[in-house]
Every structure is written in C-alpha cells, then in structure tokens.
C-alpha positions, -999 to +999 in steps of 0.1 A: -224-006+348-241+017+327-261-009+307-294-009+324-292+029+323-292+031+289-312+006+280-340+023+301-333+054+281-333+035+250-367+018+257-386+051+269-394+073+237-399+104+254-371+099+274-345+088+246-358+118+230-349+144+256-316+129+257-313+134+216-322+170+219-303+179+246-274+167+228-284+184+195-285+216+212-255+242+207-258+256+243-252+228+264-222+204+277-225+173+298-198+151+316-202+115+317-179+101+346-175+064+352-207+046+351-217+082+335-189+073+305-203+040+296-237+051+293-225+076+271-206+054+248-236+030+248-261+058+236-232+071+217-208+100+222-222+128+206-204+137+173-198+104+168-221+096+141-218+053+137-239+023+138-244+009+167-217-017+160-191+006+159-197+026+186-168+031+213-180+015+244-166+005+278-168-032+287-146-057+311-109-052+324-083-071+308-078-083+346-114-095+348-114-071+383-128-046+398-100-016+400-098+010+425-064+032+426-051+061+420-039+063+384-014+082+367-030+101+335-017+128+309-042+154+300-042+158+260-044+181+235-082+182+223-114+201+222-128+193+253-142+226+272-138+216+305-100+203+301-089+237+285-056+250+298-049+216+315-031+203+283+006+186+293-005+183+328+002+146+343-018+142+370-029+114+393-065+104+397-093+080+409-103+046+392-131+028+407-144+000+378-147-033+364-156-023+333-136+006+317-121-007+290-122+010+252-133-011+235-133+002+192-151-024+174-137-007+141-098+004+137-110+033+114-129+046+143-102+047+167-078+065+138-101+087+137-107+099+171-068+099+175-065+121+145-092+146+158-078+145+191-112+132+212-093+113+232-080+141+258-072+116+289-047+086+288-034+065+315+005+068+316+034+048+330+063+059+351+081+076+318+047+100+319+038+079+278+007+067+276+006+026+281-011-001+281+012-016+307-008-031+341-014-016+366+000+017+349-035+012+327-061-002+352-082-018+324-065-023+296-077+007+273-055+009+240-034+036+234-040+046+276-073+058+266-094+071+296-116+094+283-133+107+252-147+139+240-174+153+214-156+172+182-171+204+193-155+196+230-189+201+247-197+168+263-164+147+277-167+109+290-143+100+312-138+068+328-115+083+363-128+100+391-114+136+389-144+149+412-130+127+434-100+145+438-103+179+430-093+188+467-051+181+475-065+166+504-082+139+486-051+127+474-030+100+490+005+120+478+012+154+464+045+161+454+065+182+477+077+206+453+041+218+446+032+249+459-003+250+447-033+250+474-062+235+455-060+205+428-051+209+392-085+191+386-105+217+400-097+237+367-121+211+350-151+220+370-142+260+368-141+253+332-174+242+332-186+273+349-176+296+328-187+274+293-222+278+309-214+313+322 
C-alpha cells in the first residue's frame, strides 16, 4: 500500500515540501495510479482542502482480498486533463489491489466531490450504471468510485491500471465490432502530452 510511502514523505521536511510546491504550482499535473492513488489520498488530493480526518483515502476491500481483473468502468464527466474527450466511454480495465476502497470519512465531502464532478472513473455493472454490486465493483467503492481528480483537473488518482492496457493487445477481449487499432486508453496518456506540451 501506499502508507509507508507517505509516511516517509510526511516525516522528511524537505521532501514533504517539494511535494507541497509541486502541487501549488499552476504548470504541472501528476497521475497517481494504484499504490500511486492511495498515496495521494493519504497526503491529500490536491484541491481538496480538509483535515486530515476527512480526507478521501483508499483502505481494505469489502472482500478482505486481493483483486486482480479486468473491470468494467464509465469514464465521467469532470475536469480531469488527461480524461478529456474520453467522457461516455465504458471501457474495461486492470485492477490489481487489496486496498482500493473509498473510503469518505465525511458525507459532505463525498456530496461534494459528486457535485464538482472529481470523481471521473466509476466501476459499472452489466447495465453500463455505476455499482456497488461485487465483482462488478472490485472493492466496494461507493457510488463505483475508481478514481478522483483535483478541481482544476491537473492531478487525477486512479485506483485501475489503464497503463496496463493502453495497447488492444493487452486486453483479454475487444469487442468485434471495433474497428479501432490502438486502445481508447491511450487518449489519457496523449492527453497528458499535450497538457505539458
């Protein structure tokens, strides 16, 4: 997990620092994936401005496993740069963790992110809705939450693996009617180019 990450971060001044300005600065976006996610909800997500106590974090699966599939997951409307353009896309994707869970210590909190749209990833079911339903959700996020993103869309934490599949042949199936000849989630990583571009 992402726990002794931050708390080596947390417990080095300079280097706690350098994380702090990086994240103040108006020029730069960071992607947080998996172990990369919980660290970032443990140091906080940048924009959301809480106590510690009421900071979204990641802890345990609901099934008290470790989960590794590919998932089902709706990319959202929200200001995430690097998920731009891929809004309404349902696409499948890695899950490799035992601890990806949302957990919202405060219900305000997570009314707010819904409201702002910084939650641009959920988990869906076979009806393409965002669930809660196992093994549909792999860890038991609510609302299908996979992912969350700064207001200002520059730095995204998401629990899945989409650099894990952003080839077609990384993926186990690919529906037959699709004609394209690299993965949807390569749009992600473009997207990044050109933000720092």
């Amino acid at each position: 997990s992402g726990k002794g990450w931050a708390s080596v971060i947390r417990n080095n001044a300079r280097l706690s620092d350098q994380f702090e300005r990086f994240f103040a600065r108006p020029d730069t976006l960071s992607v947080g994936i998996c172990n990369g996610c919980q660290l970032m909800g443990l140091l906080g997500i940048p924009g959301f401005d809480l106590p510690d106590e009421h900071k979204p974090r990641f802890i345990k699966n609901i099934s008290g496993r470790f989960e590794s599939r590919f998932s089902t997951v709706r990319i959202e409307k929200s200001p995430a740069l690097m998920l731009q353009g891929m809004e309404g896309s349902t696409l499948g994707v890695w899950v490799a963790h035992g601890e990806g869970r949302l957990h919202v210590p405060d219900a305000a909190t997570l009314d707010w992110i819904v409201a702002n749209h910084l939650a641009p990833v959920r988990y869906v079911g076979p009806d393409g809705e965002p669930t809660t339903a196992y093994p549909y959700n792999p860890n038991g996020s609510p609302l299908g939450i996979s992912a969350l993103c700064s207001p200002d869309g520059r730095h995204l934490a998401i629990m899945p693996h989409p650099e894990r599949c952003f080839q077609l042949r990384q993926w186990p199936w690919v529906p037959p009617a699709w004609t394209c000849r690299t993965s949807p989630w390569l749009r992600m990583f473009q997207n990044a180019a050109a933000a720092c571009r």
